[in-house]
N, C-alpha and C positions, 0 to 999 in steps of 0.2 A: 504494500500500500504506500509506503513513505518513497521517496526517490533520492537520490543520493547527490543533493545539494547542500551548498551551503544555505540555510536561511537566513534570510536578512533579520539583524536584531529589531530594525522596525516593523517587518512582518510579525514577528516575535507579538511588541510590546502592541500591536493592533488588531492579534487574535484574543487577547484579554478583554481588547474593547470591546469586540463582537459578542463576546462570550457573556457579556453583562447583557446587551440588548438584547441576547438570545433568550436570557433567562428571564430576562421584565417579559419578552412577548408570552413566552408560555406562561408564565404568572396570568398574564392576562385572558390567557384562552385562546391565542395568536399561534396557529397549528402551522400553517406553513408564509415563510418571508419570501423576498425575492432579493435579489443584492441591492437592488434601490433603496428597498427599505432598511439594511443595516447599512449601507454608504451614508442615506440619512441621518440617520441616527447618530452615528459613528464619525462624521465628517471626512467622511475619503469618496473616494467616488464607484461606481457600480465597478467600474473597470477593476480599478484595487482590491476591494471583495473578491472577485473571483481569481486575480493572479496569485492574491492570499493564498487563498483555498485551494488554487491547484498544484501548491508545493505538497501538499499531502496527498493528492488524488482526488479523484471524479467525486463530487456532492451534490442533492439536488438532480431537477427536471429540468433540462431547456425549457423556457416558457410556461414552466410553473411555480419555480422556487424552490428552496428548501425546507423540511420537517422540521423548525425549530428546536424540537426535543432533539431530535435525530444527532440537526450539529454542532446542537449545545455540547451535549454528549462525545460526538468526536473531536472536536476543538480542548476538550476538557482531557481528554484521554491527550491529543496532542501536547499537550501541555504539563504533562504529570500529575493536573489534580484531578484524576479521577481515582488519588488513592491519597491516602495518609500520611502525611512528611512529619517524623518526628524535629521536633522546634525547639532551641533554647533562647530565653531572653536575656540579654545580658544589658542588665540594670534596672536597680529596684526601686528607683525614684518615683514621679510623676507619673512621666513617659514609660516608664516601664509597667506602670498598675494600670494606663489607661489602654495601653497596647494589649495588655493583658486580659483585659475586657471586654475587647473590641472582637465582636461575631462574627466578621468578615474573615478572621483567619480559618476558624475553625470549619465555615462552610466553603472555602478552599479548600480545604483540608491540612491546614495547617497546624499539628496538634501538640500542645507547648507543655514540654515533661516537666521542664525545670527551667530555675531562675539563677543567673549569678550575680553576687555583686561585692565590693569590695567593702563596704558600710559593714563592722563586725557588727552593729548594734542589730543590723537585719537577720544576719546567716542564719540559721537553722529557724529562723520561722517559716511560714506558710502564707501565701498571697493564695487567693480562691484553688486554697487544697494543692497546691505548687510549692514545694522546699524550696528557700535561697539558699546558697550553697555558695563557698567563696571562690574566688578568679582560680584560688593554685588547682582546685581539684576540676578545672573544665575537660581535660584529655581524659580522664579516669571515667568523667560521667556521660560524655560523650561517646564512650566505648557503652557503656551500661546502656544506657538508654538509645543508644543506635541513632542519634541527632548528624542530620544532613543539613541542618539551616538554622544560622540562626539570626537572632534580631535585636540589632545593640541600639540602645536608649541609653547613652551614656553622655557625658560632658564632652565637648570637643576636643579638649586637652585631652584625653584618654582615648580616644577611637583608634587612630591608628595602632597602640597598642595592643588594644583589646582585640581589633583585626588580625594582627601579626599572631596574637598568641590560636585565635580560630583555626587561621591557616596551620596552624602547626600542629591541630589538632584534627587536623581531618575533615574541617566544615568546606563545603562546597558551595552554598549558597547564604550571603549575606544581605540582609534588607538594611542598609543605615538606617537610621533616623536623628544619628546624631548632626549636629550645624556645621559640619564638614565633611571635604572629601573625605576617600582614604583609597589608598593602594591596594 
């Protein structure tokens, strides 16, 4: 089914958009789209939807659309989250309790085992049934709990560290949130 291209990372970051309008339509009872209607939606144009979608292969009816469910569904699988990514947050402030809370990962499937942070006054409590656990043991728990991704809510002065020490721990996918780059 897949073809052995390179994908563009903005094709990438413009199947996520489709993947939202696909999910409002069938919330709404909206059975099948047509690329007009997610170019609309989505701000790119019918042409864009479909050079999208044919990096994965054939979707949809000439001249009738797409199953909404259908390629919610395949764009979802495309993308990895048609399954469970185990999640670590790294930091227990604010930004780390509000991320923590926030449903959108979880119906990604983004499913968050553990917390770290350097604050001793935090470590070994519990944020919504989640242990903070401090920076040194990230490789130990990251083995334990099988975490491919995590998500730093930390001070800017500390990201790139906290990044460096991920990478050396195995993490493959990081979402900043901190108020800078990082490498």
């Amino acid at each position: 089914m897949f073809r052995k291209y390179k994908i563009p990372d903005a094709t990438i970051g413009r199947l996520s958009l489709y993947t939202r309008y696909l999910n409002e339509a069938d919330k709404r009872g909206i059975t099948t789209v047509s690329s007009q209607n997610i170019a609309k939606a989505t701000g790119v144009t019918p042409a864009q939807v479909r050079k999208d979608l044919a990096y994965f292969g054939e979707f949809g009816t000439r001249g009738v659309g797409y199953n909404s469910r259908e390629l919610y569904n395949h764009i979802m699988k495309i993308l990895g989250l048609d399954r469970k990514w185990p999640v670590a947050i790294i930091g227990a402030g604010n930004l780390g309790k509000a991320l923590l809370r926030y449903k959108g990962f979880n119906e990604r499937g983004f499913d968050i085992k553990c917390i770290f942070d350097s604050d001793t006054a935090k470590i070994g409590k519990k944020l919504a049934n989640i242990e903070i656990f401090p920076m040194e043991v990230i490789e130990e728990k990251v083995r334990e709990y099988g975490i491919k991704m995590a998500i730093i809510a930390v001070p800017a002065d500390s990201a790139q560290d906290v990044t460096d020490k991920l990478a050396r721990a195995g993490i493959k996918g990081i979402l900043n949130f901190a108020p800078i780059n990082i490498n």
